[in-house]
C-alpha positions as CSV (number, residue, x, y, z in Angstrom):
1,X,109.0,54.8,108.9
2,X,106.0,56.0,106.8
3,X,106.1,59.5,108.3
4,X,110.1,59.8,107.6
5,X,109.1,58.8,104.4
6,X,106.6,61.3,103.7
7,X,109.0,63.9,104.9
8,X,111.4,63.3,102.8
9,X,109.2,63.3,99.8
10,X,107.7,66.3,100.9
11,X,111.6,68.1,101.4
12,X,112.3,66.4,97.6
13,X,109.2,68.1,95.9
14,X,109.8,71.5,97.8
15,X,113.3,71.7,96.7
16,X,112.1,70.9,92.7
17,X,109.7,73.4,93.2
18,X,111.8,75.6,94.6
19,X,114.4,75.1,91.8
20,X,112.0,75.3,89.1
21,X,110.9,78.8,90.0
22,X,113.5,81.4,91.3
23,X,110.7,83.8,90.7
24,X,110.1,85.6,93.6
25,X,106.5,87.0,94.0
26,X,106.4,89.5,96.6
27,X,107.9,93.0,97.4
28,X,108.4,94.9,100.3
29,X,109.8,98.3,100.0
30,X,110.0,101.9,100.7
31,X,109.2,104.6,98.3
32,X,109.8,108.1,98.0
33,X,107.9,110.3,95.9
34,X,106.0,107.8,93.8
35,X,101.9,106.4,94.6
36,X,102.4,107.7,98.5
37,X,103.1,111.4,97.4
38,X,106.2,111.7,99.6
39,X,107.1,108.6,101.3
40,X,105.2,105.4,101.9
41,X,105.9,101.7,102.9
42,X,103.9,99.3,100.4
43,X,103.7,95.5,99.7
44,X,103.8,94.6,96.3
45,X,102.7,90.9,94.9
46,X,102.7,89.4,91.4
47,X,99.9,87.1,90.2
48,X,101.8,85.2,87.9
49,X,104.8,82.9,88.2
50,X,106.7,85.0,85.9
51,X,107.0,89.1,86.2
52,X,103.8,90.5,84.4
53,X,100.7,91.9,86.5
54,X,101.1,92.9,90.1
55,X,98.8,94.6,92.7
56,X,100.0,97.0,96.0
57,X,98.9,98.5,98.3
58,X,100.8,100.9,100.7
59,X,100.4,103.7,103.3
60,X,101.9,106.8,103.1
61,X,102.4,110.7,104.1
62,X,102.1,113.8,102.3
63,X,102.4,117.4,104.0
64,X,101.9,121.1,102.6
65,X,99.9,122.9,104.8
66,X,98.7,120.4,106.4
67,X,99.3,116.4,107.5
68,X,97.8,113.6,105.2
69,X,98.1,110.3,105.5
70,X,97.9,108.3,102.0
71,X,96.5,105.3,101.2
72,X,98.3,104.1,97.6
73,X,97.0,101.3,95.8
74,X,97.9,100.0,92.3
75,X,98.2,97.6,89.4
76,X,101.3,97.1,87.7
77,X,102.8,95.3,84.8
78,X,106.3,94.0,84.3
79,X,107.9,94.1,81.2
80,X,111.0,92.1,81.4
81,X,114.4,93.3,79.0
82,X,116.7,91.1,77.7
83,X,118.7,91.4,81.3
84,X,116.2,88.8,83.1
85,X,116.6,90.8,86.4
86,X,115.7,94.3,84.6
87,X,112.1,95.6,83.7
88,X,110.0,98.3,82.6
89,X,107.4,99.1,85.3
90,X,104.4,100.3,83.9
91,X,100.8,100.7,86.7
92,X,97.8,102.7,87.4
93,X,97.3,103.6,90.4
94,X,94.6,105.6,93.2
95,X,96.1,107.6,96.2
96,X,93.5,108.3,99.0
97,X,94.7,110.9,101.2
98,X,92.8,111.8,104.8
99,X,93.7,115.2,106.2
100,X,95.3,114.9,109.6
101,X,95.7,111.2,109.4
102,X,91.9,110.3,110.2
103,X,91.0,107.4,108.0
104,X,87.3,107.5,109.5
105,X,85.9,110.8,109.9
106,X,82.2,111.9,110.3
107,X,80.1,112.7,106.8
108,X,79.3,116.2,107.9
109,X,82.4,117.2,108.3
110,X,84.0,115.9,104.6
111,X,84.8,119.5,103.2
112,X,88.6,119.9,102.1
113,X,89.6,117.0,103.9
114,X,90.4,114.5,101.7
115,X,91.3,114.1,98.2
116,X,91.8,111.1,95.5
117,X,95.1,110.7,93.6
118,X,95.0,109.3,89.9
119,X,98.8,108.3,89.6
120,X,99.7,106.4,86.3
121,X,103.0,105.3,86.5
122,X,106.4,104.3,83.7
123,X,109.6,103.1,85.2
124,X,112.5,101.5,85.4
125,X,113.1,98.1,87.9
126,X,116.1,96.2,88.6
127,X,116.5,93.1,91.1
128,X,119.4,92.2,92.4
129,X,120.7,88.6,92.6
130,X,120.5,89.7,97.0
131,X,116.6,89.9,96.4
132,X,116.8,93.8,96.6
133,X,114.6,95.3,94.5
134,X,114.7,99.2,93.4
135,X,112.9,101.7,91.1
136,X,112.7,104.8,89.5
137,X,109.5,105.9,88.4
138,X,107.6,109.3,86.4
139,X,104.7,109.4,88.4
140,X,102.5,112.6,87.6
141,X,99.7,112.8,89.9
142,X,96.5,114.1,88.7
143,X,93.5,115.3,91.2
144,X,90.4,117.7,91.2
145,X,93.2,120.5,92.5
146,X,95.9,120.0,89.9
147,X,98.6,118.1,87.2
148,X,102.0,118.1,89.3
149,X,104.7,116.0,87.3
150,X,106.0,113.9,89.8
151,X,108.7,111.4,90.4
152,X,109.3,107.9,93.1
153,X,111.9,106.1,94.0
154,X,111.6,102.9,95.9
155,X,113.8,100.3,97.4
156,X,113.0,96.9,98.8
157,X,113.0,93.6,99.9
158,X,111.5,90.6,97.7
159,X,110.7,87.3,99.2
């Protein structure tokens, strides 16, 4: 009887929680363009209970004359608009990318293979009532090579 009991509390204060915060803190979702250069797959999670500050972190692809993979992580502030579902996206973020996908490669040979991103970011977000979330984003991307104005768009899952 005891442990029936403390179920049912338990199911009671999961279901008040539940209703008293609809807020759903973490994001799954693809983006082109954006942090990754041209495509990545990142996680995103808020550190509040309500939008504000988020971190992510993501891995991605970027290809010229050459294959790099991309490491893109971030920090990210939501600025929610008077539709509750609808935000301005504003982040910093870093973009490590590793010529031919080597994440670990030996100190001596570190010439012209990598290079850092500095990717600030200002965008639109919207999520749906389906827990989709998507985003367009300026996201000029700033290195030791070059200023390219840049775009993302992403598209996700929260949960």
């Amino acid at each position: 009887m005891k442990l029936l009991s403390a179920v049912i509390t338990l199911l009671v204060f999961c279901c008040s929680v539940k209703g008293q915060n609809s807020f759903k803190k973490n994001d799954l979702y693809l983006e082109a363009g954006g942090n990754g250069l041209f495509a990545s797959v990142n996680y995103e999670r808020q550190l509040t209970s309500q939008p504000g500050l988020g971190v992510r972190i993501g891995v991605g692809f970027y290809t010229e004359d050459a294959f790099y993979l991309t490491v893109p992580i971030g920090i990210n502030y939501l600025f929610q608009l008077k539709n509750k579902e609808s935000f301005i996206d504003a982040g910093l973020g870093i973009s490590f990318a590793q010529f031919n996908g080597k994440l670990f490669v030996d100190s001596k040979n570190l010439g012209g293979e990598h290079f850092i991103n500095f990717i600030p970011s200002i965008g639109y977000r919207k999520h749906t009532a389906n827990d989709v979330m998507w985003r367009i984003s300026l996201t000029p991307t700033i290195n030791k090579y070059t200023f390219v104005p840049w775009l993302g768009f992403s598209i996700g899952k929260r949960f």
